[in-house]
C-alpha positions in Angstrom: -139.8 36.7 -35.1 -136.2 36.9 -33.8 -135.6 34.1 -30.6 -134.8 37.5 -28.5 -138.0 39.1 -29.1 -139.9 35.4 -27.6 -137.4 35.3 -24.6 -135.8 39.0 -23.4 -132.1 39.3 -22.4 -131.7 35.3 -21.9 -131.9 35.0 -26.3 -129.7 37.9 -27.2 -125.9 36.4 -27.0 -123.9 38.9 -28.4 -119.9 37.9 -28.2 -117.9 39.4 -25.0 -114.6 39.7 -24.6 -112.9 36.5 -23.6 -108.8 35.6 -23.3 -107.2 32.9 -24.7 -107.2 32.1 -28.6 -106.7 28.9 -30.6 -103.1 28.7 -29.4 -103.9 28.7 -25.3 -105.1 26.6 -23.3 -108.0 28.6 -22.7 -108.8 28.2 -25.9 -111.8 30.5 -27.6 -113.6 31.7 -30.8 -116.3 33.3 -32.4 -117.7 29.6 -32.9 -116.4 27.1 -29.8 -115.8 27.7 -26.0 -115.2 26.2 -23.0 -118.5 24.3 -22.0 -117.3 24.5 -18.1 -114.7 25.0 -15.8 -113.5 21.9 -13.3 -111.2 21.8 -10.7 -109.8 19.3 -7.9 -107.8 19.0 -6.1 -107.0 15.2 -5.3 -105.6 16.2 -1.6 -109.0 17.7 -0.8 -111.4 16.4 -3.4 -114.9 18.2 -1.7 -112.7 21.8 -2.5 -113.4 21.3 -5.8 -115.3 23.9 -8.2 -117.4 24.1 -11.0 -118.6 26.3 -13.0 -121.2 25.3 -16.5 -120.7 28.5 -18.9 -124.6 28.6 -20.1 -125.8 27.4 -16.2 -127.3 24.3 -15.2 -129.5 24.4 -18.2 -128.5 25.0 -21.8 -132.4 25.8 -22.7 -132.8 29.0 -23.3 -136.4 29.2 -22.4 -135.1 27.6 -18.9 -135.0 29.7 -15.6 -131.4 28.4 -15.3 -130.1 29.5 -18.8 -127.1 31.4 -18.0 -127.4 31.7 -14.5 -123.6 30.3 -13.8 -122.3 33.0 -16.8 -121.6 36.1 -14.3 -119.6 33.9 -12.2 -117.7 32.0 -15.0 -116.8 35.3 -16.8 -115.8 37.1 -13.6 -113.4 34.3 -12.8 -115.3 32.7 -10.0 -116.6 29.1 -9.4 -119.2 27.4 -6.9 -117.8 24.5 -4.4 -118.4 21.2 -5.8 -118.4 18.8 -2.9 -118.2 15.2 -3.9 -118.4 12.8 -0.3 -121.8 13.2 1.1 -122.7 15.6 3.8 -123.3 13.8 7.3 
């Protein structure tokens, strides 16, 4: 039995669109991606973002499979403070 007939939507990865090539820095293919997306700013290190492409779990039978990929795609990314909030 296929892995998307055990686990809906979350197993069926079919390629999308992406810029970049194997020339750019954004560098994708049919076989290797980016694994996230990190930035900082050293002036203001709690603006920085992050996004994981396949969420904060790369299980597929996790609740949190995927769950950053809508965000990632779109061009977005989640604050990733770093100094403790008081």
């Amino acid at each position: 039995m296929p892995c998307s007939a055990l686990c809906g939507p979350r197993g069926r990865n079919r390629p999308q669109p992406l810029s970049g090539d194997t020339t750019t820095v954004k560098q994708v293919g049919r076989a290797f991606g980016p694994s996230q997306r990190f930035t900082m700013d050293w002036s203001n290190i709690d603006g920085s973002t992050e996004n994981i492409v396949l969420g904060e779990s790369g299980n597929l039978f996790s609740p949190y499979y995927r769950d950053q990929w809508a965000d990632y795609y779109g061009g977005t990314t989640s604050r990733f403070p770093s100094r403790q909030q008081q």
